[in-house]
PyMOL CGO cylinders between C-alpha atoms (Angstrom):
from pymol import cmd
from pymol.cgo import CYLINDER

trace = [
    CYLINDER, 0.00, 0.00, 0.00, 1.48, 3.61, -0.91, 0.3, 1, 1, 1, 1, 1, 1,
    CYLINDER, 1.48, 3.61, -0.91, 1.03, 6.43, 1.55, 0.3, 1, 1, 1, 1, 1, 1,
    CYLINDER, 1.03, 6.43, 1.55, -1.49, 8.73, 0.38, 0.3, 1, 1, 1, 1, 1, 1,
    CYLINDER, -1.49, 8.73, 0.38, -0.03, 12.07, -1.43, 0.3, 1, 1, 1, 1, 1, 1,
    CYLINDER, -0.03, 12.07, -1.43, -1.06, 15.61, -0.41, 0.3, 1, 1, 1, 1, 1, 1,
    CYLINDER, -1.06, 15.61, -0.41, -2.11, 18.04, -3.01, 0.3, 1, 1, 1, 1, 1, 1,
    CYLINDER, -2.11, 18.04, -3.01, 0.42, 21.40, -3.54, 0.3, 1, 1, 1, 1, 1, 1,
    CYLINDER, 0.42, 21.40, -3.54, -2.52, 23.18, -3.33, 0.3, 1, 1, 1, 1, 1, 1,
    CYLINDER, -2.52, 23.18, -3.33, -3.38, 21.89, 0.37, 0.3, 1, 1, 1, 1, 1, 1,
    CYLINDER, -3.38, 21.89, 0.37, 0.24, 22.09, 1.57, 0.3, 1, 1, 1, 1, 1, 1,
    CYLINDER, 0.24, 22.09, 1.57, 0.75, 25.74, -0.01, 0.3, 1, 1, 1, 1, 1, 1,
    CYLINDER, 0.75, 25.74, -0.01, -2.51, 26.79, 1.80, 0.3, 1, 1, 1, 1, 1, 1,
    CYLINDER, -2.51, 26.79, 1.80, -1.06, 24.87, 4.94, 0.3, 1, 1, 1, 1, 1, 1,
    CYLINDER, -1.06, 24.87, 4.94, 1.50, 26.65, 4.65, 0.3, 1, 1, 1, 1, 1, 1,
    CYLINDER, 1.50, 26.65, 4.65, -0.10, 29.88, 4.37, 0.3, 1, 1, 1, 1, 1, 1,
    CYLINDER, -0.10, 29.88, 4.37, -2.68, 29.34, 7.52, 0.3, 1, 1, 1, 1, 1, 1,
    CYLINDER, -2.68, 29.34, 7.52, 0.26, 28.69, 9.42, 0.3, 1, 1, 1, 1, 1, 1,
    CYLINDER, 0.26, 28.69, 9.42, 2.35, 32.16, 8.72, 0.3, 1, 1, 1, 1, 1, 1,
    CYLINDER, 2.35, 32.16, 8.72, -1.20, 33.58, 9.49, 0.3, 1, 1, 1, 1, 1, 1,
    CYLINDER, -1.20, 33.58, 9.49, -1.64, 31.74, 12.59, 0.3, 1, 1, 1, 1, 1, 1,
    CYLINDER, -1.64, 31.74, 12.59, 2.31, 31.61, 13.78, 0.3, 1, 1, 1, 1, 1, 1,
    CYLINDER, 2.31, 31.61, 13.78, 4.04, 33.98, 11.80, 0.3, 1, 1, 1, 1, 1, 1,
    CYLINDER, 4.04, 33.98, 11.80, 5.49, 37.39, 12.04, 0.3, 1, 1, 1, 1, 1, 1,
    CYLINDER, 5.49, 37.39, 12.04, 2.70, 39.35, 13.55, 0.3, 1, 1, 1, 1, 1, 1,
    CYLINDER, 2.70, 39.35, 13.55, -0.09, 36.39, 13.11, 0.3, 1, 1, 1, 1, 1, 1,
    CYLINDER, -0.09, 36.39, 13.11, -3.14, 36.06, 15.42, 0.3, 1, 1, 1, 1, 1, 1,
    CYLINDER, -3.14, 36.06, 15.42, -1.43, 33.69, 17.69, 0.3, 1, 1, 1, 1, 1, 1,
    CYLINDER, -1.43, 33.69, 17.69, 1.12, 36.14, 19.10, 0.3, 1, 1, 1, 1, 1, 1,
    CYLINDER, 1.12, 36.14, 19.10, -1.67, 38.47, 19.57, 0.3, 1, 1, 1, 1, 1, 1,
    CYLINDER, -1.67, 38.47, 19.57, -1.61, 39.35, 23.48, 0.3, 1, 1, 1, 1, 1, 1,
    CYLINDER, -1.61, 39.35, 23.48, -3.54, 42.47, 23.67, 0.3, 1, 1, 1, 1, 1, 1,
    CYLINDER, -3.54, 42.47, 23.67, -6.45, 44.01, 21.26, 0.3, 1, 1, 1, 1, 1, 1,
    CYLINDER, -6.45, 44.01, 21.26, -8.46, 46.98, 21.95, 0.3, 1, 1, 1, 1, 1, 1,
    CYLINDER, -8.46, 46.98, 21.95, -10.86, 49.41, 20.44, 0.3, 1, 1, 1, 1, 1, 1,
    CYLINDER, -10.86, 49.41, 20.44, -10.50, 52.46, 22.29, 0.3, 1, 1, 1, 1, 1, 1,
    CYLINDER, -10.50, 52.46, 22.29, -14.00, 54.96, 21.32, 0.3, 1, 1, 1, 1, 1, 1,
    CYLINDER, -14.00, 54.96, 21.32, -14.39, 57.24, 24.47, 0.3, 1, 1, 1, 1, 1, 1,
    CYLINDER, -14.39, 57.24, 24.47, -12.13, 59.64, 26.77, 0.3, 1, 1, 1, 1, 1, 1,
    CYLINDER, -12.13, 59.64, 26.77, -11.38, 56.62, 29.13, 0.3, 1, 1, 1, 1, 1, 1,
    CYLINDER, -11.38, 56.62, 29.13, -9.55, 56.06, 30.69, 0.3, 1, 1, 1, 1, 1, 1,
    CYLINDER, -9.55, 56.06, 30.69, -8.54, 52.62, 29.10, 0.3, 1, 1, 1, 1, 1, 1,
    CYLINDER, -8.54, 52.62, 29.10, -5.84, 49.92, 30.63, 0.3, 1, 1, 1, 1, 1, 1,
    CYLINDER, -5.84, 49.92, 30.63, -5.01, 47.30, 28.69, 0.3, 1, 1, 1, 1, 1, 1,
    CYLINDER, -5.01, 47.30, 28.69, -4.33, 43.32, 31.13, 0.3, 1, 1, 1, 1, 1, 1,
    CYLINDER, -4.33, 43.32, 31.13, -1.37, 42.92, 30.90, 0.3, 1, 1, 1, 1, 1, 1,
    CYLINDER, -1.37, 42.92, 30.90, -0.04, 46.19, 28.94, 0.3, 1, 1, 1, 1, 1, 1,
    CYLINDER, -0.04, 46.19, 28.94, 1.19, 49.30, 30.95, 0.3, 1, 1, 1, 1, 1, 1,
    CYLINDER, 1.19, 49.30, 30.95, -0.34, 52.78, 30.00, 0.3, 1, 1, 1, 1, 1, 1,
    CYLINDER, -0.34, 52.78, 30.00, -3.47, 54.38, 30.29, 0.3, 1, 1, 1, 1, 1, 1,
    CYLINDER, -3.47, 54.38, 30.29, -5.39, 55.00, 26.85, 0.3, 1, 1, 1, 1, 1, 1,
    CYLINDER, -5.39, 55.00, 26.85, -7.38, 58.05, 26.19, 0.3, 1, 1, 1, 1, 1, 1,
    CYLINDER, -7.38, 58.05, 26.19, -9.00, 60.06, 23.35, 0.3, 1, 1, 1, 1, 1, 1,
    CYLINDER, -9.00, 60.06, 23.35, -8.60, 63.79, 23.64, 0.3, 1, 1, 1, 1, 1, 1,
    CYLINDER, -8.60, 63.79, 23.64, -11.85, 65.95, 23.18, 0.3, 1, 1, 1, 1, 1, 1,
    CYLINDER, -11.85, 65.95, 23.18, -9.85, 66.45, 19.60, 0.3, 1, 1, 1, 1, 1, 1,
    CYLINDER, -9.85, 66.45, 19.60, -10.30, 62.93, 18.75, 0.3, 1, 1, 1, 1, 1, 1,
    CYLINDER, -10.30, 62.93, 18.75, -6.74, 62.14, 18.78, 0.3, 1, 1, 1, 1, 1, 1,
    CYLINDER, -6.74, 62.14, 18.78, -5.34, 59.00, 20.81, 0.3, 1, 1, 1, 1, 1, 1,
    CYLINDER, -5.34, 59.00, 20.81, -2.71, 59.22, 23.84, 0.3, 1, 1, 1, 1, 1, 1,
    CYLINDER, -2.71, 59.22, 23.84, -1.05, 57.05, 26.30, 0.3, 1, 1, 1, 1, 1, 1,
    CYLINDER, -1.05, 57.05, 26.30, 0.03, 57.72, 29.80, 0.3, 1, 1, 1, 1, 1, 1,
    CYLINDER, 0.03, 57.72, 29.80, 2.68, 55.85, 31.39, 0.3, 1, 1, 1, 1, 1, 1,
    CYLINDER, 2.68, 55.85, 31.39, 5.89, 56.55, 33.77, 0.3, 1, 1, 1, 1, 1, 1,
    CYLINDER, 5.89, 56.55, 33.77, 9.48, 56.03, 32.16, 0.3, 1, 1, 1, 1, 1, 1,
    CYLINDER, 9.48, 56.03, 32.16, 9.83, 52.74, 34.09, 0.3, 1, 1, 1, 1, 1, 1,
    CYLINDER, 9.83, 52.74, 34.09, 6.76, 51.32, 32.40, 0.3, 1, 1, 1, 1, 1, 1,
    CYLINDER, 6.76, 51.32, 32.40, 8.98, 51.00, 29.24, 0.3, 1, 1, 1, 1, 1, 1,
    CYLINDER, 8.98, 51.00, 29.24, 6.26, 52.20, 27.07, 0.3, 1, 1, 1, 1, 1, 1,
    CYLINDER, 6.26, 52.20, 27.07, 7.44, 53.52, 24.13, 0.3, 1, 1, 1, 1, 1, 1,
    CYLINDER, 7.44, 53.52, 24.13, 5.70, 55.38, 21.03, 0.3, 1, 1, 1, 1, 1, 1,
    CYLINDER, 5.70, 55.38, 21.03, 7.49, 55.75, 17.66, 0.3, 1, 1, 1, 1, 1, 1,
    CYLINDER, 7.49, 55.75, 17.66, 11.12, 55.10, 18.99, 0.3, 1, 1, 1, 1, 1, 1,
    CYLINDER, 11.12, 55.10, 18.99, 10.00, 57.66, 22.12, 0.3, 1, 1, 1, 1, 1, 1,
    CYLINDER, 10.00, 57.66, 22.12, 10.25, 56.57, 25.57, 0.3, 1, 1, 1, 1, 1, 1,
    CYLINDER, 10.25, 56.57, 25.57, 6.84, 57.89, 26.79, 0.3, 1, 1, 1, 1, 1, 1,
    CYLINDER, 6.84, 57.89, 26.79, 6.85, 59.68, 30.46, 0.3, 1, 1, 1, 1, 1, 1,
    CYLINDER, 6.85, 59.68, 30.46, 4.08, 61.28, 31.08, 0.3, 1, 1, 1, 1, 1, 1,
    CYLINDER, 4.08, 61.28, 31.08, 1.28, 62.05, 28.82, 0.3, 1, 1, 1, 1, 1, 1,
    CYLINDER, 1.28, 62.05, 28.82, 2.10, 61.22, 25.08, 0.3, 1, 1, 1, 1, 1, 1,
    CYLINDER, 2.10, 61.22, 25.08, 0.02, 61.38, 21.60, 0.3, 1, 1, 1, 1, 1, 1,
    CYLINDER, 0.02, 61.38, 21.60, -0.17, 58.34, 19.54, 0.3, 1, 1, 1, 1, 1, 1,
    CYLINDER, -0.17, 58.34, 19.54, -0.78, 59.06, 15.99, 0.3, 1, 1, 1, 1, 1, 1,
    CYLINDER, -0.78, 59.06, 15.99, -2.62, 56.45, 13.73, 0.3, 1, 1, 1, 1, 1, 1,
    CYLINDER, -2.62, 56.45, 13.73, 0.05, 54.39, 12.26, 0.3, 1, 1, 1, 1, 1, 1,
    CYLINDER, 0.05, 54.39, 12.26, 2.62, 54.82, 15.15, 0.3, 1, 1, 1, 1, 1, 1,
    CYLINDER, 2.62, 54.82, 15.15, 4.86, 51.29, 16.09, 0.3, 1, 1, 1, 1, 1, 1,
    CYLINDER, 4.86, 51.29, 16.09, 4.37, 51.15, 19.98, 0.3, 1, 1, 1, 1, 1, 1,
    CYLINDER, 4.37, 51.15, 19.98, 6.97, 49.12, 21.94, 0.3, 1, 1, 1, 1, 1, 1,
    CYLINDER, 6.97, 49.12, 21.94, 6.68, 47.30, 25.43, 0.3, 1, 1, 1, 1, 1, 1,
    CYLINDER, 6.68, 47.30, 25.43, 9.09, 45.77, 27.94, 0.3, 1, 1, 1, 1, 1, 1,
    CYLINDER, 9.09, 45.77, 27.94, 8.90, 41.84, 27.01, 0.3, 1, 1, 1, 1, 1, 1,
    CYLINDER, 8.90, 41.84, 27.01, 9.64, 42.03, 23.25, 0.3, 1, 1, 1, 1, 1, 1,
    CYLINDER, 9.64, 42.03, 23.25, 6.50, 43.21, 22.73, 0.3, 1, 1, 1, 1, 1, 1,
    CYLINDER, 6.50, 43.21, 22.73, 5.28, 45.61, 20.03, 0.3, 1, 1, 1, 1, 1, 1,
    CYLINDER, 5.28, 45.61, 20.03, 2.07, 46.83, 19.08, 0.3, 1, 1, 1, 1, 1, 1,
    CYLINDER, 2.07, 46.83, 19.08, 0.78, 49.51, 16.55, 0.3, 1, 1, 1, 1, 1, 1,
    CYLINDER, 0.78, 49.51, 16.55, -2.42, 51.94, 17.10, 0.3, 1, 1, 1, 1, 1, 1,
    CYLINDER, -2.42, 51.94, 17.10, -4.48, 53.10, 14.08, 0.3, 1, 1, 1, 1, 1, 1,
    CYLINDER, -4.48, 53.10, 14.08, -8.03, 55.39, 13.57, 0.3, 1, 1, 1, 1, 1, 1,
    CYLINDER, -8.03, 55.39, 13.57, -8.76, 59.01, 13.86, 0.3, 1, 1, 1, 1, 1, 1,
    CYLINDER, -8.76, 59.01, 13.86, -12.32, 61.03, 15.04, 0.3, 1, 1, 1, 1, 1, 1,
    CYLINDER, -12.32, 61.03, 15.04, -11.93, 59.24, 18.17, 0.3, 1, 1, 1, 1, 1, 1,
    CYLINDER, -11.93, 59.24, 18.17, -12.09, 55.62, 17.41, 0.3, 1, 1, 1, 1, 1, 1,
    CYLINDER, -12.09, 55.62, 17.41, -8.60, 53.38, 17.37, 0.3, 1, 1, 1, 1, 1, 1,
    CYLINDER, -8.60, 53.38, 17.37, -7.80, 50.48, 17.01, 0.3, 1, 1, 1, 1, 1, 1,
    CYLINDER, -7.80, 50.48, 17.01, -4.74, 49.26, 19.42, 0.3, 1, 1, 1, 1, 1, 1,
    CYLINDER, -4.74, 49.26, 19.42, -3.30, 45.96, 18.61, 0.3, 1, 1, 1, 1, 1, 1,
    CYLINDER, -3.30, 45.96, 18.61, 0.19, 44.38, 20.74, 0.3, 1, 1, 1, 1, 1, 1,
    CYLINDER, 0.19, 44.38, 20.74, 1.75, 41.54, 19.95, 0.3, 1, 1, 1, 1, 1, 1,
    CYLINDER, 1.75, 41.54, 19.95, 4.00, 39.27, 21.42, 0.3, 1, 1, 1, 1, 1, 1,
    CYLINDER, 4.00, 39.27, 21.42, 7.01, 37.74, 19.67, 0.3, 1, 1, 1, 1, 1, 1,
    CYLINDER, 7.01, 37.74, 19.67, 7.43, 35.26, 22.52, 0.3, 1, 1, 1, 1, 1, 1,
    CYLINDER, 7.43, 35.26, 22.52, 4.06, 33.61, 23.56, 0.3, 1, 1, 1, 1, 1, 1,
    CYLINDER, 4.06, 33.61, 23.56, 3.89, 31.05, 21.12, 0.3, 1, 1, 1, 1, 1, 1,
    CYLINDER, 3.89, 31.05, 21.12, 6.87, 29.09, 22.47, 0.3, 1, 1, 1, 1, 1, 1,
    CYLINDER, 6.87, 29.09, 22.47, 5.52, 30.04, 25.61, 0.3, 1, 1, 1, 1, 1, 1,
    CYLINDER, 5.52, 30.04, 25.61, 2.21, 28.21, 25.15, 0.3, 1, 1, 1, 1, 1, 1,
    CYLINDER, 2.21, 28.21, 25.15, 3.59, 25.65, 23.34, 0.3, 1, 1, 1, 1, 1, 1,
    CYLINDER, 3.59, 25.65, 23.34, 1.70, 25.49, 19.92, 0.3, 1, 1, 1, 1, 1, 1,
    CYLINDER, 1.70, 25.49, 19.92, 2.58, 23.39, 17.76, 0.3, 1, 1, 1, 1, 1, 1,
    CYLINDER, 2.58, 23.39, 17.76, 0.09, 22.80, 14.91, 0.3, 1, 1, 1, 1, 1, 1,
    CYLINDER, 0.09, 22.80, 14.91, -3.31, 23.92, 14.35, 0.3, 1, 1, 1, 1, 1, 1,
    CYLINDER, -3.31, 23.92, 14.35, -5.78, 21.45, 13.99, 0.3, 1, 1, 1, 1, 1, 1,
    CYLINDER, -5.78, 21.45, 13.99, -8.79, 21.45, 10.78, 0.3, 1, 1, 1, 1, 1, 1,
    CYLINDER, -8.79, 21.45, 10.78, -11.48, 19.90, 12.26, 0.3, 1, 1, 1, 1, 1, 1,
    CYLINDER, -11.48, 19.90, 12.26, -13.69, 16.83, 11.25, 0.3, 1, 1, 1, 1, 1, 1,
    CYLINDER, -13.69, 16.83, 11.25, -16.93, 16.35, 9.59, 0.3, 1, 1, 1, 1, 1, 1,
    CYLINDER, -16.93, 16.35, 9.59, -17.46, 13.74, 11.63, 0.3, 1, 1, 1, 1, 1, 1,
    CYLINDER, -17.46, 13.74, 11.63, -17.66, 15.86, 14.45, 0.3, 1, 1, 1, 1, 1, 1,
    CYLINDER, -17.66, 15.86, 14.45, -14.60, 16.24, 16.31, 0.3, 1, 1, 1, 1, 1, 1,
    CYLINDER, -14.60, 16.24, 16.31, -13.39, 18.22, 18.41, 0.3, 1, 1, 1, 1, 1, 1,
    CYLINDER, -13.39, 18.22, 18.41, -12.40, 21.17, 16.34, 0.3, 1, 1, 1, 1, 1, 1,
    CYLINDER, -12.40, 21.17, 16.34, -13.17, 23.93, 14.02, 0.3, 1, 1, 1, 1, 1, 1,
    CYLINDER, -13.17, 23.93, 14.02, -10.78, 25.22, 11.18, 0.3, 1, 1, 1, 1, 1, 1,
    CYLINDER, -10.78, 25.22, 11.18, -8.03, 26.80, 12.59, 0.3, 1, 1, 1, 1, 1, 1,
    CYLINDER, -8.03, 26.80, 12.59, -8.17, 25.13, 16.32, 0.3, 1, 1, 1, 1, 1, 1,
    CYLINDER, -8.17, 25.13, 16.32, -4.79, 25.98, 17.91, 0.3, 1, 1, 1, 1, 1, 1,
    CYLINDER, -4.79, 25.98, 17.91, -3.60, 23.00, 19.57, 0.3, 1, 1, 1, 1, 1, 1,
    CYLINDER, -3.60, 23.00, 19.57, -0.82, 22.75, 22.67, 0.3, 1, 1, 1, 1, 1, 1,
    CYLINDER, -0.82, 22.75, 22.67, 1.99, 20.83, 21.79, 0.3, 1, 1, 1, 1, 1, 1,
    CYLINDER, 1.99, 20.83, 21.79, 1.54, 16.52, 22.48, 0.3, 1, 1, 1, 1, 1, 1,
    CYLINDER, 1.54, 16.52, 22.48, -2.09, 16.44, 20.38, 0.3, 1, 1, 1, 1, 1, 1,
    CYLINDER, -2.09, 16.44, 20.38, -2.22, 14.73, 17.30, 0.3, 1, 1, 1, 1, 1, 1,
    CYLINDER, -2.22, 14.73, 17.30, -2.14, 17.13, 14.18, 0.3, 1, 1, 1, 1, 1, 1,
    CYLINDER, -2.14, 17.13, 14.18, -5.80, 16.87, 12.51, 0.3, 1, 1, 1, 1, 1, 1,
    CYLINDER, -5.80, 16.87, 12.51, -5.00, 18.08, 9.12, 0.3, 1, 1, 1, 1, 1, 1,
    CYLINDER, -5.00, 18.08, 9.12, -2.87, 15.46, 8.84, 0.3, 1, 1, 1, 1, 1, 1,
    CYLINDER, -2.87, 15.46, 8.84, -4.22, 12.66, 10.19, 0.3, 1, 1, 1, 1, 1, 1,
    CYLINDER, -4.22, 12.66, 10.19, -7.43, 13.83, 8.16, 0.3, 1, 1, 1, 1, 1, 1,
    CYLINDER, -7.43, 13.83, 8.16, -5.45, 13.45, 4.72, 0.3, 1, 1, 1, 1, 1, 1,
    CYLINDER, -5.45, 13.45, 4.72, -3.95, 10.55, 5.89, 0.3, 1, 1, 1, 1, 1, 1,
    CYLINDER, -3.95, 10.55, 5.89, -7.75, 9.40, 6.10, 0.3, 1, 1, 1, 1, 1, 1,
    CYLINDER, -7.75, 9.40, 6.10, -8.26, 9.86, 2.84, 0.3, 1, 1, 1, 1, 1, 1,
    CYLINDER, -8.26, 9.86, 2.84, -9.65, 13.22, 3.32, 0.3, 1, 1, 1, 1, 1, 1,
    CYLINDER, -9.65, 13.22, 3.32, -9.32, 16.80, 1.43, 0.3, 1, 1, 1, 1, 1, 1,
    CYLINDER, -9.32, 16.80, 1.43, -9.16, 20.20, 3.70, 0.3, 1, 1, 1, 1, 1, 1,
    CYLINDER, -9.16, 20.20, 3.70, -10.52, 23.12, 2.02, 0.3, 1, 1, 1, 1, 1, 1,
    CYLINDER, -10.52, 23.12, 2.02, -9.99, 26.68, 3.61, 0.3, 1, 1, 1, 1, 1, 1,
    CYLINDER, -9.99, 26.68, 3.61, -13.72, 26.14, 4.63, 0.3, 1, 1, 1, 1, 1, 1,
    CYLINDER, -13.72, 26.14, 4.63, -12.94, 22.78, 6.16, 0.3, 1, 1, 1, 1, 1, 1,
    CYLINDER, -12.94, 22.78, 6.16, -13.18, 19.73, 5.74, 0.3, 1, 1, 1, 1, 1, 1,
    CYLINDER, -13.18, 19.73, 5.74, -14.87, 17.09, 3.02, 0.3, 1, 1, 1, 1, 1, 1,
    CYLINDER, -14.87, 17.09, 3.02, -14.66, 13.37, 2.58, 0.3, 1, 1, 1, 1, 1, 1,
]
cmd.load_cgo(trace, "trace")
């Protein structure tokens, strides 16, 4: 018996949920995510700063030097502005970037760390046979990988899941 072949086209898409999952700035490493819409003020879990609008509309962050908060190369002590687009950086290798304007921003950090500290290792596809999962489940490291297995199976994985 020969061992079942993968399509390029599932292993290139693999390959692209993964970057979007694990990669650079993907959702995984995502530790903080915030819509900030009001005067506040706003604290992030986890994140130093308080987050405000102005009466302007425009975005700032308050924070003390030792916070390590800062905002477009700036250490921020005090009260700063952030303007939409800015790269924010926080003690941890974290980094995070603010966008909007009128008042409503968007505030997303990320942390280049987390996924070797949760230990992900794959992310599972789910079953039509009703597993577990959903497309896209991130899975801790010692669990089977479901994409695989599911090929293995004789099964295809679309980005919308998966068919027999």
């Amino acid at each position: 018996m020969t061992a079942p072949q993968i399509p390029a086209d599932y292993e290139a898409w693999r390959q692209g949920r993964r970057e979007e999952i694990a990669g650079a700035n993907g959702k995984a490493k995502v530790a903080a995510n915030a819509k900030i819409t009001d005067p506040g003020p706003h604290t992030l879990p986890g994140i130093p700063g308080e987050w405000r609008t102005t009466e302007a509309g425009d975005l700032t962050v308050t924070a003390q030097a030792a916070d390590g908060v800062q905002v477009a190369g700036s250490l921020v002590d005090g009260t700063s502005p952030v303007p939409s687009g800015s790269t924010l950086e926080f003690p941890d290798n974290r980094v995070g970037f603010a966008s909007g304007a009128d008042g409503s921003y968007g505030l997303v950090v990320v942390d280049q760390g987390r996924l070797e500290r949760t230990g992900l290792t794959g992310i599972d596809s789910g079953s039509v046979r009703g597993g577990r999962g959903g497309v896209g489940d991130i899975r801790p490291s010692g669990q089977a990988e479901g994409a695989d297995r599911q090929v293995a199976e004789g099964h295809e994985t679309s980005r919308c899941g998966t068919r027999s």
